[in-house]
Backbone of each chain as ProteinMPNN parsed JSONL, in Angstrom:
{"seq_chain_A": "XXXXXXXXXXXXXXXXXXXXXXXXXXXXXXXXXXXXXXXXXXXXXXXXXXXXXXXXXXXXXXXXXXXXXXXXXXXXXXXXXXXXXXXXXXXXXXXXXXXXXXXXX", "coords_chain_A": {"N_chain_A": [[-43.306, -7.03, -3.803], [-43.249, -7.318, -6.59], [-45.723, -7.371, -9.005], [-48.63, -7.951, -11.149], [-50.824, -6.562, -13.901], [-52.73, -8.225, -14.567], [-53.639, -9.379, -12.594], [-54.627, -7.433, -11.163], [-57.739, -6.085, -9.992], [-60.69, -4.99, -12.269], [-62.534, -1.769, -12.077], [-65.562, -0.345, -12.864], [-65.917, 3.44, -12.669], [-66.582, 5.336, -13.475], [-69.821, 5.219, -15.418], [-68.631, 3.442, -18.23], [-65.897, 3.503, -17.849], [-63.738, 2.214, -17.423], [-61.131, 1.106, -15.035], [-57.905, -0.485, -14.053], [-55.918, -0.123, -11.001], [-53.029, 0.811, -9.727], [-52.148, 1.342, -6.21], [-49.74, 3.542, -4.106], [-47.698, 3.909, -0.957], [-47.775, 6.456, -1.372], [-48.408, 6.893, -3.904], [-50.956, 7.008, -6.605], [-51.659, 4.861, -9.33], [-53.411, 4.711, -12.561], [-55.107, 2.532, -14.562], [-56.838, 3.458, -17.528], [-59.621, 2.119, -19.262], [-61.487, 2.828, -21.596], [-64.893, 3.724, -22.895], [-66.226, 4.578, -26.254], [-67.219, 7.521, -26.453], [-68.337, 7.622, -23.849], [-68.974, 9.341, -21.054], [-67.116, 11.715, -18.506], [-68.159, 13.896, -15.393], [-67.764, 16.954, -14.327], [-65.597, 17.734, -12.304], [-63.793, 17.934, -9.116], [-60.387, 17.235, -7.13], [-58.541, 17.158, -4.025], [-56.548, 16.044, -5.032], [-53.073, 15.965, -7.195], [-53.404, 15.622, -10.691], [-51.722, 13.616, -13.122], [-52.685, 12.862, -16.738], [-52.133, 10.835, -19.064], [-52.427, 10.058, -22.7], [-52.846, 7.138, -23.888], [-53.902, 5.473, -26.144], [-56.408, 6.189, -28.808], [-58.706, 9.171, -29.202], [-59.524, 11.89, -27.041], [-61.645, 14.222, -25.429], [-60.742, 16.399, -23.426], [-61.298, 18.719, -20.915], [-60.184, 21.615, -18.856], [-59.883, 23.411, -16.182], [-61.986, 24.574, -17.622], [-60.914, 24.944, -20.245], [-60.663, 23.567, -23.081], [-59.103, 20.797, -24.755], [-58.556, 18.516, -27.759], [-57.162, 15.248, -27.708], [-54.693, 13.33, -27.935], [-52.983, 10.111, -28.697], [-49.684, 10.084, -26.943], [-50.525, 12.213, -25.862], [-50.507, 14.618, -23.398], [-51.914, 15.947, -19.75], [-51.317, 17.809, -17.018], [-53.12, 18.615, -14.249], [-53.439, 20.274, -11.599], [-53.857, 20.006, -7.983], [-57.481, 20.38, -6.714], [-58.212, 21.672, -9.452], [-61.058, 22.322, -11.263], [-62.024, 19.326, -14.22], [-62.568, 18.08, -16.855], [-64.122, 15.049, -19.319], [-64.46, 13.461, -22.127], [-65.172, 10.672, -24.313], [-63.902, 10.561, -27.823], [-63.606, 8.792, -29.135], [-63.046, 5.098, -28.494], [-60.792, 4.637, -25.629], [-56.978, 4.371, -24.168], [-56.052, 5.656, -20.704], [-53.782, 6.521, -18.759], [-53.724, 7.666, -15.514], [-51.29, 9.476, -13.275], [-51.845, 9.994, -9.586], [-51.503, 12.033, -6.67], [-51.817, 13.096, -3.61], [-52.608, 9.126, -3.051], [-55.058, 8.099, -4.169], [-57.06, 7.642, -1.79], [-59.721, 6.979, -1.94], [-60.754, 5.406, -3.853], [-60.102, 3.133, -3.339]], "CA_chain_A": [[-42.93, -5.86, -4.594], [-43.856, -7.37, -8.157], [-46.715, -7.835, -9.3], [-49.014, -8.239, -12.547], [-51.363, -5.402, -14.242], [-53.658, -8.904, -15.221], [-54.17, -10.079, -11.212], [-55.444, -6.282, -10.311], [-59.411, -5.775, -10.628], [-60.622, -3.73, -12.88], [-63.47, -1.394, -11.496], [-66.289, 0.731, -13.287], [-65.551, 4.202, -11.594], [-67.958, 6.198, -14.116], [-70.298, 4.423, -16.95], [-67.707, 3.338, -19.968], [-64.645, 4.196, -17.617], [-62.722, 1.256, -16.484], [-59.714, 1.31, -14.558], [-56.933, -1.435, -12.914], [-55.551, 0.709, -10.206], [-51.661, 0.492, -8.505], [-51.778, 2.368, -4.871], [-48.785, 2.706, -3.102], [-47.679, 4.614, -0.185], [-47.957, 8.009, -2.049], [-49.041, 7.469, -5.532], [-52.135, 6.206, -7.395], [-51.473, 5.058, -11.062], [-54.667, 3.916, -12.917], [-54.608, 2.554, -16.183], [-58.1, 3.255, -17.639], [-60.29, 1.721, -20.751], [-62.843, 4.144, -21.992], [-65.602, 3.501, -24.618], [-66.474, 5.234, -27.174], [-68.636, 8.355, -26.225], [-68.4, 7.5, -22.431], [-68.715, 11.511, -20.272], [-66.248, 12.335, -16.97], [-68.722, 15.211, -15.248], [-66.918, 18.172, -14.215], [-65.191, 17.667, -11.392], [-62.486, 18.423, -8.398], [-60.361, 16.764, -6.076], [-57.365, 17.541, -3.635], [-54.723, 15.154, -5.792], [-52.621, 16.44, -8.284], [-53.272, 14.551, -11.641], [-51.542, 13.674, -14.853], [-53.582, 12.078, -17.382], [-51.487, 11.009, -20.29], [-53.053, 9.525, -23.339], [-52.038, 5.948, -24.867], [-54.736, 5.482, -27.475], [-57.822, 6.851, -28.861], [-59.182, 10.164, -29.285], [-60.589, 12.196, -26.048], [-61.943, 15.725, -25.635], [-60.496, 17.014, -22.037], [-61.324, 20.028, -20.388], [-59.36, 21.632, -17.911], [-60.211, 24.743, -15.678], [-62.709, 25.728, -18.834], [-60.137, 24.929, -21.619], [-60.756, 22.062, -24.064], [-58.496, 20.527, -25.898], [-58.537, 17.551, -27.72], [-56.05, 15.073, -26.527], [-54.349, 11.39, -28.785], [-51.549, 9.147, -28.073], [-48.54, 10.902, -26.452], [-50.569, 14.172, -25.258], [-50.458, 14.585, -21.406], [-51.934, 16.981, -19.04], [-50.967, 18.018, -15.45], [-53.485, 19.025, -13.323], [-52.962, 20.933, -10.124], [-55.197, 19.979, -7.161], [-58.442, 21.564, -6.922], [-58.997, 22.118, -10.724], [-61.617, 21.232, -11.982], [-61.964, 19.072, -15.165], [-63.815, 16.64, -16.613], [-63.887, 14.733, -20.249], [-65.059, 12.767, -22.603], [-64.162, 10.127, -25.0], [-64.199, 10.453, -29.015], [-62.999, 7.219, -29.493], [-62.687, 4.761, -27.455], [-59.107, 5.563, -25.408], [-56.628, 3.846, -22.924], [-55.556, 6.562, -20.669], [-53.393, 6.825, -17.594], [-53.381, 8.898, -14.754], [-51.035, 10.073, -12.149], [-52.207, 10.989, -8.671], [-50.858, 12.006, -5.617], [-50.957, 11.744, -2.465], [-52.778, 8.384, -2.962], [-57.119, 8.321, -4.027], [-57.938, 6.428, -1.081], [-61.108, 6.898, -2.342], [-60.734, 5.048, -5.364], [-59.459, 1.351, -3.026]], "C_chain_A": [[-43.134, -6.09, -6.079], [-44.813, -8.212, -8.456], [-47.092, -8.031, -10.8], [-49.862, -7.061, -12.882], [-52.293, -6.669, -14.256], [-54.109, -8.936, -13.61], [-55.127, -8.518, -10.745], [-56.839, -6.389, -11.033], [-59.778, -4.78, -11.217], [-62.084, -3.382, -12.602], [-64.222, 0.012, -12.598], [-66.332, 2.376, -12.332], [-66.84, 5.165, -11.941], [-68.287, 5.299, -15.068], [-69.354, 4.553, -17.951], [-66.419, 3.895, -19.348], [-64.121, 3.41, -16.459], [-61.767, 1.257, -16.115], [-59.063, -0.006, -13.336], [-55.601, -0.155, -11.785], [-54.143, 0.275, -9.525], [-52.183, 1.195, -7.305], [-50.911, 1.697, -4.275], [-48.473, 3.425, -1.951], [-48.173, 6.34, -0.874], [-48.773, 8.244, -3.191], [-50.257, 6.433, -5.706], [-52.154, 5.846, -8.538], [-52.479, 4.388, -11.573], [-54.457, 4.103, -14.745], [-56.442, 1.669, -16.411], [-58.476, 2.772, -19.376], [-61.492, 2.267, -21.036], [-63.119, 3.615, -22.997], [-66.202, 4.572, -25.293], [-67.246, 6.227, -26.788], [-68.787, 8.327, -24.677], [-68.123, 9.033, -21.478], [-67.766, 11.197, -19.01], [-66.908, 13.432, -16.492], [-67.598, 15.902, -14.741], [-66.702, 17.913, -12.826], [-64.226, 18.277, -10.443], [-62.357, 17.577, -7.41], [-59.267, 17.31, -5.094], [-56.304, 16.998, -4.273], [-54.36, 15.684, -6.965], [-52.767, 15.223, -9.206], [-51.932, 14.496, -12.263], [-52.279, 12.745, -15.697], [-52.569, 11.901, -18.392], [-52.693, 9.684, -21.499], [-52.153, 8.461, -23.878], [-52.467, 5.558, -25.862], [-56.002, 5.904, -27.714], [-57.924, 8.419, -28.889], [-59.631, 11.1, -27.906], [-60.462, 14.122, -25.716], [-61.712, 15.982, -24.082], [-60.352, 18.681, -21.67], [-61.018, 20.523, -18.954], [-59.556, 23.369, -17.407], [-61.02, 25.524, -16.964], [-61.829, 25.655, -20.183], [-60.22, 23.673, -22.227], [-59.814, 22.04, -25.078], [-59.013, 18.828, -26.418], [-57.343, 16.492, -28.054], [-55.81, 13.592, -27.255], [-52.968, 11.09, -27.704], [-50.44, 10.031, -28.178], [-49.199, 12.43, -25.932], [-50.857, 13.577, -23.838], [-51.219, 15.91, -20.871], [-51.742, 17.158, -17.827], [-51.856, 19.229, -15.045], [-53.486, 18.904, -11.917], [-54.242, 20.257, -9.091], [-55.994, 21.174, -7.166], [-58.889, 22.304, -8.143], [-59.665, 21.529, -11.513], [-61.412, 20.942, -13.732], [-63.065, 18.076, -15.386], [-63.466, 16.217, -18.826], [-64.906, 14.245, -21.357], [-64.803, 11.452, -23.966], [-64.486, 9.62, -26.719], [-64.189, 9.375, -29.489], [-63.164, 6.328, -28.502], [-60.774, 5.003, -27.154], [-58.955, 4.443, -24.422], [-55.75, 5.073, -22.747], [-54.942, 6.123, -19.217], [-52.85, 7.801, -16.981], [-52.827, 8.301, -13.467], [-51.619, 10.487, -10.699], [-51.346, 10.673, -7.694], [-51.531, 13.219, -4.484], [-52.402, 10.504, -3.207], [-54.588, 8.458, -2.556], [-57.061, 6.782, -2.625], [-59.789, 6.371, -1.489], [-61.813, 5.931, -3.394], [-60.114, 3.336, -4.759], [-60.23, 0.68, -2.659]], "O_chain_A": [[-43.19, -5.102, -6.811], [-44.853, -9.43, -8.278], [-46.221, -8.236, -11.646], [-49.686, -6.228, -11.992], [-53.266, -6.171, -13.69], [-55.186, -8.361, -13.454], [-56.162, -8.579, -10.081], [-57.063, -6.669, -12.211], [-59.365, -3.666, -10.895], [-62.934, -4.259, -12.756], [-63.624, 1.018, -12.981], [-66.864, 2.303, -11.225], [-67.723, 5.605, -11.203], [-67.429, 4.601, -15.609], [-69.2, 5.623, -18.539], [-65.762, 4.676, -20.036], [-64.032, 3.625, -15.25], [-61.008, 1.482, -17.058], [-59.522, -0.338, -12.243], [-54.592, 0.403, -12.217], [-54.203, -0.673, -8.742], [-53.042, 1.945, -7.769], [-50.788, 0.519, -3.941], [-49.595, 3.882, -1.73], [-49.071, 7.061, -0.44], [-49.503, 9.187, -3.494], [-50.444, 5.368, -5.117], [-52.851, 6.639, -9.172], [-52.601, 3.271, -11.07], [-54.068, 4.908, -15.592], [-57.011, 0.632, -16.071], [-57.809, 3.009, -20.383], [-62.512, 1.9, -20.453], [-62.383, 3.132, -23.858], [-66.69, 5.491, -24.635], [-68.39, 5.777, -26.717], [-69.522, 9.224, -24.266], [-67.029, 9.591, -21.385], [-67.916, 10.04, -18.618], [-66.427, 14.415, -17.056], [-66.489, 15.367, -14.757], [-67.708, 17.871, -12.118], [-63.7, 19.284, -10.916], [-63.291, 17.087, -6.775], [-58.975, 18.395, -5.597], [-55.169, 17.442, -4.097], [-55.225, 15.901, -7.813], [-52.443, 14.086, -8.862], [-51.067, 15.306, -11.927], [-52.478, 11.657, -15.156], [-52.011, 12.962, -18.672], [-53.447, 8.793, -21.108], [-51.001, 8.672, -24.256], [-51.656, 5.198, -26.716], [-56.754, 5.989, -26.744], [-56.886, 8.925, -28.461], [-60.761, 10.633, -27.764], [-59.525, 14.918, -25.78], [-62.71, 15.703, -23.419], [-59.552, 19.533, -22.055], [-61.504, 19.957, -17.974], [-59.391, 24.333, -18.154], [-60.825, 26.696, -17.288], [-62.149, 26.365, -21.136], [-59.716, 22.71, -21.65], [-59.64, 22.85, -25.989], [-59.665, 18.074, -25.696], [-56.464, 16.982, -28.764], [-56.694, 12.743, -27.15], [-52.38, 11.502, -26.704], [-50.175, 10.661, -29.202], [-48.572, 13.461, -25.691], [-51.264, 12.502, -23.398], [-51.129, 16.922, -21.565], [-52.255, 16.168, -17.305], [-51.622, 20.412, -15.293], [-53.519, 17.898, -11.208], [-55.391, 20.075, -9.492], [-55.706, 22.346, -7.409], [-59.667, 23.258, -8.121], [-59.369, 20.607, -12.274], [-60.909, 21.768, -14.493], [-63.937, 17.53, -14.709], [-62.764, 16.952, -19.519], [-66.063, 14.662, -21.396], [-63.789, 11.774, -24.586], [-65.125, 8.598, -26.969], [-64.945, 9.089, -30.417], [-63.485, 6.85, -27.435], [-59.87, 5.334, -27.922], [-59.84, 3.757, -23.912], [-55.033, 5.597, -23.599], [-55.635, 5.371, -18.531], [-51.972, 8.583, -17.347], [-53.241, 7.367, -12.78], [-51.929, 11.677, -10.745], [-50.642, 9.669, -7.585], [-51.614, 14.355, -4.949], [-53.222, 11.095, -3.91], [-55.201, 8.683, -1.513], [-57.039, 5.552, -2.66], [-60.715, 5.634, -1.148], [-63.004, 5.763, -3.659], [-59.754, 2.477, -5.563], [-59.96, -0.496, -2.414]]}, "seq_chain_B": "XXXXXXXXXXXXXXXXXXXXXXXXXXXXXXXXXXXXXXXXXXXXXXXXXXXXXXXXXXXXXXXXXXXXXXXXXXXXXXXXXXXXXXXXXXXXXXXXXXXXXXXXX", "coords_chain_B": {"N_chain_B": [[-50.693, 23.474, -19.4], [-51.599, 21.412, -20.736], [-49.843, 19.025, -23.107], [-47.06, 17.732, -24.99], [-45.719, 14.461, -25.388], [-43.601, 14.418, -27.474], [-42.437, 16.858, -27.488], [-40.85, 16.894, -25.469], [-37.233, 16.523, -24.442], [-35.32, 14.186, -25.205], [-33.237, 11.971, -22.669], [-30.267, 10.488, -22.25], [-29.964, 8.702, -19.829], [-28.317, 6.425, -17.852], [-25.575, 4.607, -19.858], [-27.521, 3.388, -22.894], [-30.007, 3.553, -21.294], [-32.491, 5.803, -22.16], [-34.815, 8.725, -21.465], [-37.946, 10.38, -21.403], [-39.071, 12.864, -19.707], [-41.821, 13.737, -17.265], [-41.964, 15.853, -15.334], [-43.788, 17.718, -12.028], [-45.3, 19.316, -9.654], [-45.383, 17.203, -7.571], [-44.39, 14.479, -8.542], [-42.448, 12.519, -10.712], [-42.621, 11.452, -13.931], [-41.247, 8.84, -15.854], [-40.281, 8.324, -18.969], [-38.792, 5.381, -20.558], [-36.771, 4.197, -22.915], [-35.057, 1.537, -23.801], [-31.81, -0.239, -24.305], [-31.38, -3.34, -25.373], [-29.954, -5.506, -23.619], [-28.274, -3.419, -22.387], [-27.393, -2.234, -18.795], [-28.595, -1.301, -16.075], [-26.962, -0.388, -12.979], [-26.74, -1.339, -9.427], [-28.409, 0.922, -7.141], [-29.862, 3.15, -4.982], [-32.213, 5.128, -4.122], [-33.81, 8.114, -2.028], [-36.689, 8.65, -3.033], [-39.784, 7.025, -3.626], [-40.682, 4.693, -5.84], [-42.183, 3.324, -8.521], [-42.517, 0.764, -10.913], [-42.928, 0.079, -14.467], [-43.553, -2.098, -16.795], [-44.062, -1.981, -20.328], [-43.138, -3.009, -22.769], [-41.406, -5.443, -23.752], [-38.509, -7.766, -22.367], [-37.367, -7.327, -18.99], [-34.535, -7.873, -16.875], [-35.01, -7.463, -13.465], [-34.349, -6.559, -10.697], [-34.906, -6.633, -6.801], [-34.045, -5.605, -4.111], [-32.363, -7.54, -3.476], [-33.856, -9.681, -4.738], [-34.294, -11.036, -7.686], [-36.305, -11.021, -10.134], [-37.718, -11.836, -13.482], [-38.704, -9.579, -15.805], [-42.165, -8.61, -17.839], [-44.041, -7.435, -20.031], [-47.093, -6.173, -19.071], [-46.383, -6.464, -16.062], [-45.203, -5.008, -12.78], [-43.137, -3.361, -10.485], [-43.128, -2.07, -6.959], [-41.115, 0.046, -5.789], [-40.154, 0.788, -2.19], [-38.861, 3.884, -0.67], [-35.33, 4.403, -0.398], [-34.709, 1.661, -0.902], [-32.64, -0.702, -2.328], [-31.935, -1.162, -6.193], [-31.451, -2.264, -9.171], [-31.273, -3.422, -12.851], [-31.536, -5.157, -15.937], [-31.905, -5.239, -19.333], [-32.794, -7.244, -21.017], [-34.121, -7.882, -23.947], [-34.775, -5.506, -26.262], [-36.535, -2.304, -24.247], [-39.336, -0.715, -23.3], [-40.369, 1.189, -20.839], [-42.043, 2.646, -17.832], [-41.462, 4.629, -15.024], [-42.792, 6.019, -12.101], [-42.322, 8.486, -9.952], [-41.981, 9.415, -6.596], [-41.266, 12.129, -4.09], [-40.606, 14.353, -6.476], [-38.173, 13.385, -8.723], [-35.695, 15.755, -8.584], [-32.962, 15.981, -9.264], [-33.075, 14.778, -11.757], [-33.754, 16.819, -13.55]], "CA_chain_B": [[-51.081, 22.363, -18.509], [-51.797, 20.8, -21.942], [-48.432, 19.156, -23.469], [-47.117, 16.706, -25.566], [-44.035, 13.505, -25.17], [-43.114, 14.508, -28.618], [-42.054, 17.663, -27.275], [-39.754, 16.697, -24.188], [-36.176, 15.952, -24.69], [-34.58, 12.601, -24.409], [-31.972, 12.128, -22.032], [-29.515, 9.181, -21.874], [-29.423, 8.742, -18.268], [-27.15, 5.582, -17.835], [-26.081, 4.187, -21.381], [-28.562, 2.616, -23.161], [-31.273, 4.244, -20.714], [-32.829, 6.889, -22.379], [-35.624, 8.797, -20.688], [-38.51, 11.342, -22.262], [-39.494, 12.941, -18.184], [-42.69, 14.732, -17.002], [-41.807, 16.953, -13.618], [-44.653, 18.042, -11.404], [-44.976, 19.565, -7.828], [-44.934, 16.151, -6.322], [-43.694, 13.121, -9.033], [-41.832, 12.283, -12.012], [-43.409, 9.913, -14.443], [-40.35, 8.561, -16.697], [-40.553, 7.181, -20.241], [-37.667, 4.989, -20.428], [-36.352, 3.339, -23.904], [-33.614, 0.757, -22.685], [-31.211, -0.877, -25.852], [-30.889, -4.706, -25.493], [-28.24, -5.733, -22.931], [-28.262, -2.534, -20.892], [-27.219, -2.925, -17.487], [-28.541, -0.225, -14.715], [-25.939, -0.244, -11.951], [-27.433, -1.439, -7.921], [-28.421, 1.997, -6.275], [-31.081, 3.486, -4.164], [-32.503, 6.79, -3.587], [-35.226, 8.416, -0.829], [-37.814, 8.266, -3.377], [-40.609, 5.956, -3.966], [-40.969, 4.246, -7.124], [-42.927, 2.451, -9.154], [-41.939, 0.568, -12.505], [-43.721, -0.936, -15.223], [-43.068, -2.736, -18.057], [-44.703, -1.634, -21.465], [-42.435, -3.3, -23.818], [-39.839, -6.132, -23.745], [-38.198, -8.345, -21.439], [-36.181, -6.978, -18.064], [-34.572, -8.611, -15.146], [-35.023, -6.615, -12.333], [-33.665, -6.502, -8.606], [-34.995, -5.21, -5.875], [-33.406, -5.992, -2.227], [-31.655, -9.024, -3.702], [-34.894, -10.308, -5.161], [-34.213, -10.884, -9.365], [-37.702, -11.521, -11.648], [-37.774, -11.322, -15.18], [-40.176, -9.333, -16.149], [-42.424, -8.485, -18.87], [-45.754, -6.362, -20.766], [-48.319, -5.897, -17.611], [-45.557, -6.71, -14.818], [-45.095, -3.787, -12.559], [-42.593, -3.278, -9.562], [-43.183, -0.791, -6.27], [-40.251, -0.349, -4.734], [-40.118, 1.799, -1.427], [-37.448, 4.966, -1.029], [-33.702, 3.774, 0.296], [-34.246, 0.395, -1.143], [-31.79, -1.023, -3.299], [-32.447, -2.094, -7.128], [-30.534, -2.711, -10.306], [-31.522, -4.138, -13.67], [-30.589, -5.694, -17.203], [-32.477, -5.406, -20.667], [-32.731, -9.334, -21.519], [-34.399, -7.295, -24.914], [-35.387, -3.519, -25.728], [-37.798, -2.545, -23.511], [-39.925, 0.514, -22.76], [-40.586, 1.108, -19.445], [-42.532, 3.835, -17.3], [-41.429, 4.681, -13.983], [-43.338, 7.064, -11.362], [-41.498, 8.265, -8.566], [-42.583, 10.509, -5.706], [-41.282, 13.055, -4.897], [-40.13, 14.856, -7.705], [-36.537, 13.631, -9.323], [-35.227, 17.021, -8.947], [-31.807, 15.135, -9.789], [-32.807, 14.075, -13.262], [-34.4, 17.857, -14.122]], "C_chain_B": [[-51.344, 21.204, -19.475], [-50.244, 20.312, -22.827], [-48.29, 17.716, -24.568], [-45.784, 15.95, -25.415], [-43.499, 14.049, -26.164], [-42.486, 15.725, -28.44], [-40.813, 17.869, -26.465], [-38.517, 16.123, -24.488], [-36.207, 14.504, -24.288], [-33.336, 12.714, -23.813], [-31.072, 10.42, -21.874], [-29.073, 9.517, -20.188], [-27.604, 8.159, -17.598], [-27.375, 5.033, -19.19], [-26.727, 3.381, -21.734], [-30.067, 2.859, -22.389], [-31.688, 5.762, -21.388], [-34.492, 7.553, -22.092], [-36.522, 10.399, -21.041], [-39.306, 11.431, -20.173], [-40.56, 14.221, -17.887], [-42.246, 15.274, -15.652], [-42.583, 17.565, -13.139], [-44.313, 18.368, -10.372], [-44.481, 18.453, -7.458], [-44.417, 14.894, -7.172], [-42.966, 13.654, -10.238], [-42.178, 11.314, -12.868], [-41.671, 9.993, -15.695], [-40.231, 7.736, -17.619], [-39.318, 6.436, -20.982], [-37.698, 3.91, -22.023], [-34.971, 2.834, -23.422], [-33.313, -0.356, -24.466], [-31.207, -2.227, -24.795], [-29.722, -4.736, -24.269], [-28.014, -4.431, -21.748], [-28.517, -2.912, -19.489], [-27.277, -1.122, -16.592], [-27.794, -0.956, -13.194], [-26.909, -0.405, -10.437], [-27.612, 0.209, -7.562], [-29.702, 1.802, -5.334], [-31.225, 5.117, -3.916], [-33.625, 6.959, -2.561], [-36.925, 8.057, -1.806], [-38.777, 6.819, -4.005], [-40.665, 5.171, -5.625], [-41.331, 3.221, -7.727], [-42.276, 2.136, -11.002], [-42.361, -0.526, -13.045], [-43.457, -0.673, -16.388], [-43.907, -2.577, -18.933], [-44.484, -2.517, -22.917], [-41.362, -4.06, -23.866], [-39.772, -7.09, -22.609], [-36.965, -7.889, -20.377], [-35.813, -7.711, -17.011], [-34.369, -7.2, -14.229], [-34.778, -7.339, -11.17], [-34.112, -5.795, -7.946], [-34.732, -6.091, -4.614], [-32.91, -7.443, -2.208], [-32.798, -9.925, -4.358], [-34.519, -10.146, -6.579], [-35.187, -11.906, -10.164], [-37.338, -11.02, -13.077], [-38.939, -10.633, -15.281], [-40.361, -8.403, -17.57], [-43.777, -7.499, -18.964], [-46.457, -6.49, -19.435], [-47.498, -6.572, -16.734], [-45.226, -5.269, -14.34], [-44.528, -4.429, -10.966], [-42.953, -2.285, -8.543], [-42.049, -1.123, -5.299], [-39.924, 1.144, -3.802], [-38.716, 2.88, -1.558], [-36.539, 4.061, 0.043], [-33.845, 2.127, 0.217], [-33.888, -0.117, -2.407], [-32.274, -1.821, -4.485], [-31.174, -2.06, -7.929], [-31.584, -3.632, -11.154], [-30.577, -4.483, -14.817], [-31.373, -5.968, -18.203], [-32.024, -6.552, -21.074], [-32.9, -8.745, -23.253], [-34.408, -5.959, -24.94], [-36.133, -3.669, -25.149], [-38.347, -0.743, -23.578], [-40.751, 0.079, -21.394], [-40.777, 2.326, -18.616], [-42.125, 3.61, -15.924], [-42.04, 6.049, -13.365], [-42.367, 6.866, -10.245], [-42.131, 9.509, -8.04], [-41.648, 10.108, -4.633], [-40.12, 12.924, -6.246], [-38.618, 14.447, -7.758], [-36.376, 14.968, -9.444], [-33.893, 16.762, -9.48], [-32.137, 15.092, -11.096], [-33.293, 15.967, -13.91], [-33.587, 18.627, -15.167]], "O_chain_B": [[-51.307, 20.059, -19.025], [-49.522, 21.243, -23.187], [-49.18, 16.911, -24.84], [-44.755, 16.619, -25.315], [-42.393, 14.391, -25.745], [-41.728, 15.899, -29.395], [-39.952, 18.729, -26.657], [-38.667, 14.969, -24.89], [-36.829, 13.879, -23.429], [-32.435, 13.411, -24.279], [-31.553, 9.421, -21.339], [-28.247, 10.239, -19.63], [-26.56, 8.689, -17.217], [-28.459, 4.885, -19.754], [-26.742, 2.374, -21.027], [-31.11, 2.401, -22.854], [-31.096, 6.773, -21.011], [-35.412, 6.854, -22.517], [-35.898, 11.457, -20.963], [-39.823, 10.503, -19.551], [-40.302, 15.394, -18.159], [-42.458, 14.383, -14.83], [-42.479, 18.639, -13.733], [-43.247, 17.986, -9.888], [-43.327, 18.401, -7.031], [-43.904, 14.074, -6.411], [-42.885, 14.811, -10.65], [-41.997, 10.167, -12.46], [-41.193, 11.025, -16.166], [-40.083, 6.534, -17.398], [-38.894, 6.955, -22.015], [-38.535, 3.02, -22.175], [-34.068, 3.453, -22.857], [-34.069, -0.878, -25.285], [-31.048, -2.099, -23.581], [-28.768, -3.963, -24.187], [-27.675, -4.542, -20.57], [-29.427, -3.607, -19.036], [-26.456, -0.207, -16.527], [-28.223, -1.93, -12.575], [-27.815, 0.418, -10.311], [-26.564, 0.79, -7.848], [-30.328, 0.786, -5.032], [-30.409, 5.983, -3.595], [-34.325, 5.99, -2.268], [-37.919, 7.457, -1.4], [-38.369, 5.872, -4.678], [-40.659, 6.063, -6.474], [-40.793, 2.142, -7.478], [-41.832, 2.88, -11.876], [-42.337, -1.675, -12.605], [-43.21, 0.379, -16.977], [-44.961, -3.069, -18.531], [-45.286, -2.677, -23.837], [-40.28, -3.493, -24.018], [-40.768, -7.286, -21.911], [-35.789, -8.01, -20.719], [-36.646, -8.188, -16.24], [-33.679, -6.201, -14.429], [-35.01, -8.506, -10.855], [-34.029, -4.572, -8.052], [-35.279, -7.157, -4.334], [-32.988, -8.275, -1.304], [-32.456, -11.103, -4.466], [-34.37, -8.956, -6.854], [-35.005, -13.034, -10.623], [-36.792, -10.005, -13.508], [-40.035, -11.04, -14.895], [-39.514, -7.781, -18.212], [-44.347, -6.963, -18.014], [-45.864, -7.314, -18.74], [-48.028, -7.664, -16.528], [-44.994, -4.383, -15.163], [-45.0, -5.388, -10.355], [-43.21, -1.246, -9.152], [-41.929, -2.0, -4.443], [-39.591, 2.226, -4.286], [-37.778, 2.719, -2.339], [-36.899, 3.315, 0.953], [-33.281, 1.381, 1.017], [-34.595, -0.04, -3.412], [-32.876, -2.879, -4.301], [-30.056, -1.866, -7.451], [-32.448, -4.35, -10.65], [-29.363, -4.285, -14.859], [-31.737, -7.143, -18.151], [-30.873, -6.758, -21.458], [-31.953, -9.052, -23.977], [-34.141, -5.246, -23.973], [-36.719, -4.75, -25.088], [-37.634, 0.208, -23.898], [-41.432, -0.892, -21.064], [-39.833, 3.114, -18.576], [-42.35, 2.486, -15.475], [-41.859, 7.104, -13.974], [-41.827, 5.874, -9.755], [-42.658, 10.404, -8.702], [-41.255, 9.015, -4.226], [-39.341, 12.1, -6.725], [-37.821, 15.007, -7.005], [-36.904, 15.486, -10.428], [-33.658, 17.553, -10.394], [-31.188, 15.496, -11.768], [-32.91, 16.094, -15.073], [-34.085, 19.591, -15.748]]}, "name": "protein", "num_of_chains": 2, "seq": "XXXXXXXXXXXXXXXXXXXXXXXXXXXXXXXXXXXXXXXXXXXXXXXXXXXXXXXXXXXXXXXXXXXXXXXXXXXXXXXXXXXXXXXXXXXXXXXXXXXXXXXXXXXXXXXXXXXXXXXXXXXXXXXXXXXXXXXXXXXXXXXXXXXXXXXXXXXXXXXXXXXXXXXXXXXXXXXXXXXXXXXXXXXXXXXXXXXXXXXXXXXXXXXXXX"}
């Protein structure tokens, strides 16, 4: 039941968008390192996000709405909407999902 | 769907726990500032939860198990099993839980 954030692997998911991943029965928490300028295409999945921002700059767009997004902004997306990003800065961001990206183990 | 921490109340849960909380369909992500010396009380609830350390030094318990832990240490502890902790220092500390704390809302 305790672990380290250093022992997990950290996996290229998109070009310039690294992430050390928890999964646990339900949830997915990924704590990502984005570089500078690195894209997210427009996407959708069934898991509800939250993305919250911890540092850096990043331009997120959400069902067609862009904002742009620093340390302490969050967003909660619903399953099934798409989004997608990109990153002004480089950023460390983590997201929320649920039920559990098996897709992403 | 766009929001910011700087916006969300703080709540003193138990004293010395104070807790800035996102609420979604299905989790609760919880941004926990803990004073020095604070002591969370043994419980347990149905939900899942995950808890990681951002900031400081905590001892934590879970099912009679007590680690110290610290910056990139992270706990998952299943629903109806028993924890308790103790701020060794301040700490900040994120917990996800699924489902939703409707309790803390």
């Amino acid at each position: 039941m305790f672990n380290r954030m250093a022992d997990l692997p950290e996996r290229e998911i998109v070009p310039g968008f690294r992430a050390k991943m928890i999964h646990t029965e339900h949830v997915t928490v990924a704590h990502w390192t984005v570089d500078a300028g690195a894209a997210l295409p427009d996407h959708a999945h069934p898991h509800e996000q939250i993305t919250m921002v911890q540092a850096g700059t990043f331009e997120l767009t959400v069902n067609g709405e862009t904002h742009v997004v620093e340390e302490g902004d969050y967003a909660v997306i619903p399953g099934q909407v798409r989004h997608s990003g990109k990153a002004i800065t480089a950023c460390r961001l983590v997201d929320v999902f649920y039920p559990t990206r098996d897709d992403y183990r």
